[in-house]
Rosetta silent file (secondary structure, phi, psi, omega in degrees, C-alpha in Angstrom):
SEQUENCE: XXXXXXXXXXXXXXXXXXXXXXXXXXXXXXXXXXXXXXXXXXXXXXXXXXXXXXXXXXXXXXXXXXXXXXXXXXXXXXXXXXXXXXXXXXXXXXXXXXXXXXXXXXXXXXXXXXXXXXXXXXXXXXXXXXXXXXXXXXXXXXXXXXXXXXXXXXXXXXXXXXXXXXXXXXXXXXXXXXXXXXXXXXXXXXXXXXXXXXXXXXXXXXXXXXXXXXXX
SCORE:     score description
SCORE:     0.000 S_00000001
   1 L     0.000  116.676  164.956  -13.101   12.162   -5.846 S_00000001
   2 E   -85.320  155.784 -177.573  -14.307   10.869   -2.112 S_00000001
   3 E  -115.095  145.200  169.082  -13.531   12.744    0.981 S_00000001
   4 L  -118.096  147.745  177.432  -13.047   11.081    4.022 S_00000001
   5 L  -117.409  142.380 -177.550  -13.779   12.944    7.105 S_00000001
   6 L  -166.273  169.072 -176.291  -12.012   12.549   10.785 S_00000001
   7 L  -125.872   85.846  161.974  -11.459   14.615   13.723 S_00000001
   8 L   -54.530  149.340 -161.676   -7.820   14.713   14.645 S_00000001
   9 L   -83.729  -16.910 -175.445   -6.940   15.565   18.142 S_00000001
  10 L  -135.138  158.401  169.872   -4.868   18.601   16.917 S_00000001
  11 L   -35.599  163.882 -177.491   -4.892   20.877   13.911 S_00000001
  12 L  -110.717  159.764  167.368   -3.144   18.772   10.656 S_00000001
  13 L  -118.457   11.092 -178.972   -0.495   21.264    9.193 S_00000001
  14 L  -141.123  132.131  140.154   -1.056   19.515    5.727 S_00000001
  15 E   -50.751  162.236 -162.598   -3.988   18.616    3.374 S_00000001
  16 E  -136.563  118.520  162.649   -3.721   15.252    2.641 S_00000001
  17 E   -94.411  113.558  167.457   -4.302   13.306   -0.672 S_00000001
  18 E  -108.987  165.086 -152.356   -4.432    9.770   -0.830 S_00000001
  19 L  -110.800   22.213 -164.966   -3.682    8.489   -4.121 S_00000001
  20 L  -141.250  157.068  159.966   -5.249    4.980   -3.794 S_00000001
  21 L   -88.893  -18.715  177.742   -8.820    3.266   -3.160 S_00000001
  22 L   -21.720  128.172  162.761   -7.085    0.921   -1.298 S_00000001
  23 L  -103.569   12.252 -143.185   -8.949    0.113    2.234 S_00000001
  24 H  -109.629  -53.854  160.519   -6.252   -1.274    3.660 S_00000001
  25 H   -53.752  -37.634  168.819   -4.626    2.308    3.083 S_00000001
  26 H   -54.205  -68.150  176.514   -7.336    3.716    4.545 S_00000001
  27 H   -59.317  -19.425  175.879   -7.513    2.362    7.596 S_00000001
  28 H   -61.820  -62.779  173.037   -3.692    2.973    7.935 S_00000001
  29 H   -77.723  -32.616  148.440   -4.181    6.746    8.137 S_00000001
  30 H   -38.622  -67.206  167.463   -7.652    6.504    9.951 S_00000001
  31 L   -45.064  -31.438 -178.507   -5.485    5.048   12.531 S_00000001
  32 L   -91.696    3.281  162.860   -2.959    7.612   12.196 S_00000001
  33 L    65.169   76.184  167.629   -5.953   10.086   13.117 S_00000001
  34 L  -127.440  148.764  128.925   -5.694   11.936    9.574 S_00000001
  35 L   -79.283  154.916 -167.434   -7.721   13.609    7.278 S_00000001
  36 L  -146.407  169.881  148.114   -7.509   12.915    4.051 S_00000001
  37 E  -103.027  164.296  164.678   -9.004   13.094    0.433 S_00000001
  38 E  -134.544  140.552  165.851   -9.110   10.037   -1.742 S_00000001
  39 L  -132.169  140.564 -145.644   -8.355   10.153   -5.656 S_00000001
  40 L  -105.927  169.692 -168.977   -7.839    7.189   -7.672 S_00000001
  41 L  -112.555  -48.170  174.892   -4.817    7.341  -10.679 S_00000001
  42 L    67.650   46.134  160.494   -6.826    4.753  -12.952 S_00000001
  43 L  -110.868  151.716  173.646   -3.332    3.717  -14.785 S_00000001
  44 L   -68.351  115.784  143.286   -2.311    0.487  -16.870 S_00000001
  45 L   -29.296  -74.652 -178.738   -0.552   -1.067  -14.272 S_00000001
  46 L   -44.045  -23.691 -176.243    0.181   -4.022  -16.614 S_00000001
  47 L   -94.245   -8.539  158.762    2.064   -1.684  -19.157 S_00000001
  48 L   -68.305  128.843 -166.708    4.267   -0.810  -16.480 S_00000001
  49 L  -129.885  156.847  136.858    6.935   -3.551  -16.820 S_00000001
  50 L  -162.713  148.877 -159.992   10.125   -3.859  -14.741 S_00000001
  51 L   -90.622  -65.793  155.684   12.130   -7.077  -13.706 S_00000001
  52 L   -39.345  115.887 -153.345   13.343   -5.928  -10.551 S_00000001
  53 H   -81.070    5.066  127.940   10.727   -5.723   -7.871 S_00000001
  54 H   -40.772  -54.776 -175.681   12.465   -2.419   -6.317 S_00000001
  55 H   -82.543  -31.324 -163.227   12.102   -0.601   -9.526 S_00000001
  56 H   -69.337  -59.205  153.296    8.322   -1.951  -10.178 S_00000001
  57 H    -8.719  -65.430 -167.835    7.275   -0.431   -6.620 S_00000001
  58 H   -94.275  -17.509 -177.611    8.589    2.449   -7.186 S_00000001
  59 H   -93.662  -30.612  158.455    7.913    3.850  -10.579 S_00000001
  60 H   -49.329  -22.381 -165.232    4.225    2.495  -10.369 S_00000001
  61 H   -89.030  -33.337 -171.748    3.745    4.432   -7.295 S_00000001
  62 H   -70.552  -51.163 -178.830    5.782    7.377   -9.371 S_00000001
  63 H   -52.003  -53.492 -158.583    3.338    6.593  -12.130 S_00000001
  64 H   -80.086  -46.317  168.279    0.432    6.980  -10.388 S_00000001
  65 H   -22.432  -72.974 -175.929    1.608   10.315   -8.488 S_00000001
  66 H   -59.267  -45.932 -172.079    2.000   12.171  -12.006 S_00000001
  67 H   -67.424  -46.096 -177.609   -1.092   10.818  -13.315 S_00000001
  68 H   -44.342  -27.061 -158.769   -3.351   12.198  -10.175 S_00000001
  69 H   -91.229  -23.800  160.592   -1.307   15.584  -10.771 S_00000001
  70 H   -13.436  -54.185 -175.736   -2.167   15.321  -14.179 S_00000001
  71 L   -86.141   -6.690 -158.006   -6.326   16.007  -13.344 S_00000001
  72 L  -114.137  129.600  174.754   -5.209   18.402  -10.809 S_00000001
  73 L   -56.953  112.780  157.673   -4.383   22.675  -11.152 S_00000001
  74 L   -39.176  -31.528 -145.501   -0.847   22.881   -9.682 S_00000001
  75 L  -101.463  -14.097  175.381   -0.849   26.565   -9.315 S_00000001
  76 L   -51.801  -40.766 -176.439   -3.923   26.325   -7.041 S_00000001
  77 L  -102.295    7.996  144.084   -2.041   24.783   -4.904 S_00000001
  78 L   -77.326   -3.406 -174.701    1.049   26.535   -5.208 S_00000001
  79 L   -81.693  161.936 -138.007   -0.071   30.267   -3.795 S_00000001
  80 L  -117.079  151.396 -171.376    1.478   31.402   -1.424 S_00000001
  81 L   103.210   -2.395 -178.630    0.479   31.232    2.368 S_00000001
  82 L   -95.852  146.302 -174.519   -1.484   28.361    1.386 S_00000001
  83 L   -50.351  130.651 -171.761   -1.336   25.341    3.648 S_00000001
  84 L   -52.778  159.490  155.927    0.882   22.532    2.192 S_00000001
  85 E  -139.353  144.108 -148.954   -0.863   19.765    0.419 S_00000001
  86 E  -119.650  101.377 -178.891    0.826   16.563    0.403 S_00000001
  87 E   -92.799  129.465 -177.060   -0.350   14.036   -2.314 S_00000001
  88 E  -144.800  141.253  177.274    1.027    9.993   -1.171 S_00000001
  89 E  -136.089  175.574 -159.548    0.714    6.977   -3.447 S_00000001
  90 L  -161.052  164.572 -150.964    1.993    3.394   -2.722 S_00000001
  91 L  -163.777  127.429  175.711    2.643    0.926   -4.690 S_00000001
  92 L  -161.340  122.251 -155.924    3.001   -3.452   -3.622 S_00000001
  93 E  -111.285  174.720 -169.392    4.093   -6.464   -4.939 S_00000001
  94 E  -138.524  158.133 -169.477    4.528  -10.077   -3.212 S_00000001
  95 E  -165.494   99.927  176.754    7.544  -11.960   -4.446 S_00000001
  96 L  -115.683  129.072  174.991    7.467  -16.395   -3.990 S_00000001
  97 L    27.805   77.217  166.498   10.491  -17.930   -4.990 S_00000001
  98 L    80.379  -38.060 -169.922   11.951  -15.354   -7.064 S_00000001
  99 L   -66.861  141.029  110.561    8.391  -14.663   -9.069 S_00000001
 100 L   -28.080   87.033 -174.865    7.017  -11.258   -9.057 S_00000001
 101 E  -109.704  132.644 -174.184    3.357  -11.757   -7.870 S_00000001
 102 L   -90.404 -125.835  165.505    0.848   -9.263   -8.791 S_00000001
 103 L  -102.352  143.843  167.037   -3.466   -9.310   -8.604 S_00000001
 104 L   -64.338   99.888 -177.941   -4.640  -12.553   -9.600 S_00000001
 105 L   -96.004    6.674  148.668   -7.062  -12.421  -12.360 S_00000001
 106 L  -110.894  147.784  172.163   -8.274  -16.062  -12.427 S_00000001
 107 H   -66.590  -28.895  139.401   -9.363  -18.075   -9.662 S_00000001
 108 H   -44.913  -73.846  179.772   -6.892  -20.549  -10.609 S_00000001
 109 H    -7.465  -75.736 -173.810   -4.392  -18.371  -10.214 S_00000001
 110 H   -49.597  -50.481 -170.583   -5.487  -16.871   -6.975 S_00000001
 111 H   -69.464  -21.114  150.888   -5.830  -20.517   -5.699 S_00000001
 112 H   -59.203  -73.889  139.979   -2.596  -21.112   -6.740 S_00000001
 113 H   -12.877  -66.427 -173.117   -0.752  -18.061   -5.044 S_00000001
 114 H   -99.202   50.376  151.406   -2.444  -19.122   -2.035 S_00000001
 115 H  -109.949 -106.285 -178.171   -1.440  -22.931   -1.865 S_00000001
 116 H    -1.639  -66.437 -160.764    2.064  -21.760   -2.633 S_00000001
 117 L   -57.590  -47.731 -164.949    2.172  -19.626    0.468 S_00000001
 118 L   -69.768  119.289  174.460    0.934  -22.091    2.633 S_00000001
 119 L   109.572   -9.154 -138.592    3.033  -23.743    5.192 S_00000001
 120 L  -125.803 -178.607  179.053    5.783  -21.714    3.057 S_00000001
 121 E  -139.584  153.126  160.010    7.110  -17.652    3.417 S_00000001
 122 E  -111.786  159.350  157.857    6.723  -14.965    0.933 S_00000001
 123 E   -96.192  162.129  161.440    8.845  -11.116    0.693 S_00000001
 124 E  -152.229  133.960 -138.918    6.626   -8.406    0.055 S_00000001
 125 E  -108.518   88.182 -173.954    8.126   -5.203   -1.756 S_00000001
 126 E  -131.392  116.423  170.730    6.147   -1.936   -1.088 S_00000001
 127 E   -60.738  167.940  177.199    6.886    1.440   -2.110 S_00000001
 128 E  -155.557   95.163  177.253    5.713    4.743   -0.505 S_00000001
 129 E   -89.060  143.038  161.426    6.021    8.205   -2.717 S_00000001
 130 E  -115.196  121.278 -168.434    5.105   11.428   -0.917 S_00000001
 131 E  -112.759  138.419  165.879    4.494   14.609   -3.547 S_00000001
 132 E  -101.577  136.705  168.642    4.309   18.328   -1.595 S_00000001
 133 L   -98.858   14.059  175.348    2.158   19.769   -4.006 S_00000001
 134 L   -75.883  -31.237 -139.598    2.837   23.367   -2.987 S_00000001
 135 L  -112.098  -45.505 -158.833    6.580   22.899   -3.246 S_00000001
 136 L    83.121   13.712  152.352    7.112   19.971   -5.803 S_00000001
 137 L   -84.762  158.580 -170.950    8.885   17.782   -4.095 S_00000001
 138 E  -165.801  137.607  177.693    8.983   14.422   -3.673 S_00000001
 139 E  -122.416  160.942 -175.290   10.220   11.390   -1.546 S_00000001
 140 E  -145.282  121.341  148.344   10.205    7.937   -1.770 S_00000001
 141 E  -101.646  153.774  154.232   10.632    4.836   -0.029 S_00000001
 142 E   -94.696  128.662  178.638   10.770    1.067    0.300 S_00000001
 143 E  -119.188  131.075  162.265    9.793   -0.964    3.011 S_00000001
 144 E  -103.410  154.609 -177.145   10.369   -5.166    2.948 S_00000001
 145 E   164.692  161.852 -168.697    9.542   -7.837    4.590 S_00000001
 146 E   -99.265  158.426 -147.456    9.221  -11.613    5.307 S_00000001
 147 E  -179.632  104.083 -148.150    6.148  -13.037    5.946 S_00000001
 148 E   -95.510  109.540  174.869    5.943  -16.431    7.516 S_00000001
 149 E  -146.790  161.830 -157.684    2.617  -18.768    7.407 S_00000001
 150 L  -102.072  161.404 -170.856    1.461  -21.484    8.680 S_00000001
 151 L   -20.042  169.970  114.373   -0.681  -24.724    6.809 S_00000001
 152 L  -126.171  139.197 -163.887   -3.794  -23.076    5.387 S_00000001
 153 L   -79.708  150.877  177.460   -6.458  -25.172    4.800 S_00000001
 154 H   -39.475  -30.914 -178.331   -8.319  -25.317    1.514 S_00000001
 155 H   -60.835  -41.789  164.121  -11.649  -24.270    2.798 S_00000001
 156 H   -50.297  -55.251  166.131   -9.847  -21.079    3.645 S_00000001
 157 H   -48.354  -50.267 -170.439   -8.373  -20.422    0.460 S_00000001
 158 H   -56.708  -31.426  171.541  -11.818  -21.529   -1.411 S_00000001
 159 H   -75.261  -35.025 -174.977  -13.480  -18.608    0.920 S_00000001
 160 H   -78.490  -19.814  161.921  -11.393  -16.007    0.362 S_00000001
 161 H   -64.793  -32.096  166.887  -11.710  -16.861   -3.306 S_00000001
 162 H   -48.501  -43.230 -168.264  -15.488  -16.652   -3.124 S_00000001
 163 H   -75.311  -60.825 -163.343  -15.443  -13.654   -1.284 S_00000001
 164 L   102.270    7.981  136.680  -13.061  -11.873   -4.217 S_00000001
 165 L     1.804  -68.634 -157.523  -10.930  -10.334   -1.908 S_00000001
 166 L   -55.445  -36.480 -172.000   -8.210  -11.946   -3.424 S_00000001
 167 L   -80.126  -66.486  178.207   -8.591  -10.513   -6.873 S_00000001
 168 L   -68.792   33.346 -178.779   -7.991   -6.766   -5.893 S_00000001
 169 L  -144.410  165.772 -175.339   -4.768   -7.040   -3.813 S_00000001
 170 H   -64.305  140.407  163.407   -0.544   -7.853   -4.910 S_00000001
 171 H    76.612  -31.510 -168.250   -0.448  -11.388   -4.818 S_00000001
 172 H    82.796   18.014 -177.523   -4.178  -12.301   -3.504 S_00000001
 173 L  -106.376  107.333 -166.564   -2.599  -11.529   -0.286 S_00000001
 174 L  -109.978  133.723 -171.059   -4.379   -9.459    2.312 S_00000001
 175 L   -91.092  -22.387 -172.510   -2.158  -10.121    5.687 S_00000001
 176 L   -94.594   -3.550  164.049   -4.942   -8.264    7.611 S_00000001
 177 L   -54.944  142.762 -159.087   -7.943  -10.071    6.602 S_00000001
 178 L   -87.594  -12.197  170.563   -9.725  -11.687    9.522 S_00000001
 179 L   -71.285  -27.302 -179.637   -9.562  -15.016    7.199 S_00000001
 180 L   -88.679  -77.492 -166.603   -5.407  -14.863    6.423 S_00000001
 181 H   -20.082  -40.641 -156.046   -4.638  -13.185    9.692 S_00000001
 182 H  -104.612   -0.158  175.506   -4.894  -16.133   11.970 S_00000001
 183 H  -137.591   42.720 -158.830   -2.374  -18.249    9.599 S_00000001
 184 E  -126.963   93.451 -172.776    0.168  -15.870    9.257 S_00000001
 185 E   -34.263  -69.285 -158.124    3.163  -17.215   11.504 S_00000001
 186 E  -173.837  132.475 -163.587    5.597  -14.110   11.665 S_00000001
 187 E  -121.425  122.191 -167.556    6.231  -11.034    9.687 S_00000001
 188 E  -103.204   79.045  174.424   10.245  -10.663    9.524 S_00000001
 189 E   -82.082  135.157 -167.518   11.373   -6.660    8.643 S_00000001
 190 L    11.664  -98.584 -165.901   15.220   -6.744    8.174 S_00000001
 191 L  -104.011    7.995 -177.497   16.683   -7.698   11.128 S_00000001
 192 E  -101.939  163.777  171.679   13.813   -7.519   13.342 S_00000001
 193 E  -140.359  154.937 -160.619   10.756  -10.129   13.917 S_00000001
 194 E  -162.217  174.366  177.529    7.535   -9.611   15.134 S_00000001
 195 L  -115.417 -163.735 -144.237    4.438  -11.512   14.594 S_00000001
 196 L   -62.948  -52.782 -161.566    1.441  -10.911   12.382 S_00000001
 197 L   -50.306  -47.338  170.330   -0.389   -7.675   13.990 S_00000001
 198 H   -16.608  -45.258 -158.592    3.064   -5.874   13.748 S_00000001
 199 H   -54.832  -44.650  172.529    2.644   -6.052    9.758 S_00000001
 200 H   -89.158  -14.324  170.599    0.387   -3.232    9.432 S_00000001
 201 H   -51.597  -42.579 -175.464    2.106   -1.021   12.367 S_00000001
 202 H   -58.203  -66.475  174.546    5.154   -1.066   10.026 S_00000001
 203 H   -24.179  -57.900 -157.471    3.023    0.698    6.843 S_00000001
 204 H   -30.971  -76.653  167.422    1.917    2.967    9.814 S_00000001
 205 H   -32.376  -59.284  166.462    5.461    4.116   10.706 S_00000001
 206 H   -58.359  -23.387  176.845    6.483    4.770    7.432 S_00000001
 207 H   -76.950  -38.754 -151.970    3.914    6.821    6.234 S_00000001
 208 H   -78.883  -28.158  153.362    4.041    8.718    9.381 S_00000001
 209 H   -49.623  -48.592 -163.741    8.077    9.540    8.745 S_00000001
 210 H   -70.242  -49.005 -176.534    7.331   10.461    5.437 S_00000001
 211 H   -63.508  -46.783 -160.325    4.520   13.311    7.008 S_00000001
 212 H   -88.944   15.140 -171.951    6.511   14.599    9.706 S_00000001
 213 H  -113.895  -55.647 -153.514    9.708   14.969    7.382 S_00000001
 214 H   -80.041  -20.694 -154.465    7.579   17.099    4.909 S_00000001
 215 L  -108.843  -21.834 -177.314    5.865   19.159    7.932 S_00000001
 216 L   -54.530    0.000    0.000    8.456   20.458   10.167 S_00000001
C-alpha cells in the first residue's frame, strides 16, 4: 500500500482510502487538497461482464470496494471514537456507437479506438462508490458525459500509442493528456456544455459531494 502525503489547509474529518492506482484519480483529490492512502483491488475486470454500461460501472467499482475490504480488519476501523475512514473506488468505461469500450490490449485496437473518435464524439460512463468503513455504508453514483473532438492527426494517435498511455485507461482515452487535450472540442454533461478543461472539474465535484455527504 502507498501513502500519499499533503497538507490540507484545515484538519480532514475523514481518513481517506483511494481504491485505485489511477493518476488521473490522484491528481483529482491532490487538487481537492486531500490526504489520502492508495490501495489497489487487483480484480479480473474481464470476468466482470454486464451489457449495460450503467450496471458495468457500477458493480466493478462495487467489486473492487469489497475486494480492498477483503485485505483489510473491519473492526479496526470500527471502534468507537475513531475518526471515520472513508474507502472510494471508481470505475469508467467509454461507449462509441453503442460499443462498450474498455483498455485496449493491442495496438491495433488502441489505434482503432482512437481513429474512431476522431473528428467524431464519444459518452463516457463513470461510476463513483464511497464505503464509510467505520459505519458500513455505502453510496454510489454515476456521472455521464459527451465528449466532442476534433480531426486528430495520425502522428498523434501513433504517439500516444508509443508512449502506452493508451493501454492502461477505458477506451485508450485520457481527456487530460497534454497530447488528447488540445483535440478535444467540448465535453457535454446533461444539459450543460463546457469545453475540455471542465471535464476533470466535473470528477472533482462529484467526489467532493460524495465526502461532504458522509462528513457532516
Amino acid at each position: 500500500m502507498a501513502t500519499a502525503s499533503h497538507s490540507p489547509s484545515s484538519p480532514q474529518p475523514f481518513k481517506l482510502i483511494l481504491g485505485s492506482s489511477s493518476v488521473a484519480r490522484k491528481h483529482i483529490l491532490e487538487a481537492m487538497g486531500l490526504e489520502f492512502q492508495v490501495m489497489t483491488a487487483d480484480i479480473d475486470e474481464k470476468s466482470i461482464r454486464r451489457e449495460n454500461p450503467d450496471d458495468l460501472v457500477m458493480v466493478l467499482a462495487e467489486a473492487k470496494a469489497d475486494a480492498i475490504i477483503s485485505r483489510l480488519n473491519i473492526a479496526d476501523y470500527q471502534k468507537e471514537g475513531n475518526q471515520p475512514t472513508l474507502l472510494i473506488t471508481s470505475d469508467i468505461v467509454v461507449v462509441h456507437e453503442g460499443i462498450i469500450r474498455e483498455k485496449p490490449t493491442t495496438k491495433e485496437e488502441a489505434r482503432q479506438f482512437l481513429k474512431g473518435y476522431s473528428g467524431g464524439h464519444v459518452s463516457t460512463v463513470g461510476s463513483v462508490v464511497v464505503t464509510n468503513l467505520t459505519t458500513g455504508k455505502r453510496l454510489g453514483s454515476l456521472d455521464k458525459a459527451e465528449v466532442y473532438f476534433h480531426d486528430i492527426p495520425d502522428e498523434v494517435i501513433e504517439n500516444l500509442i508509443d508512449e502506452g498511455v493508451v493501454f492502461r485507461v477505458a477506451g485508450g482515452l485520457l481527456l487530460e493528456h497534454p497530447l488528447t487535450l488540445p483535440f478535444v472540442e467540448a465535453v457535454r454533461h446533461g444539459s450543460l456544455e463546457g469545453n475540455r478543461k471542465q471535464a476533470i472539474s466535473r470528477c472533482t465535484v462529484c467526489l467532493a459531494k460524495h465526502f461532504w455527504r458522509y462528513c457532516r
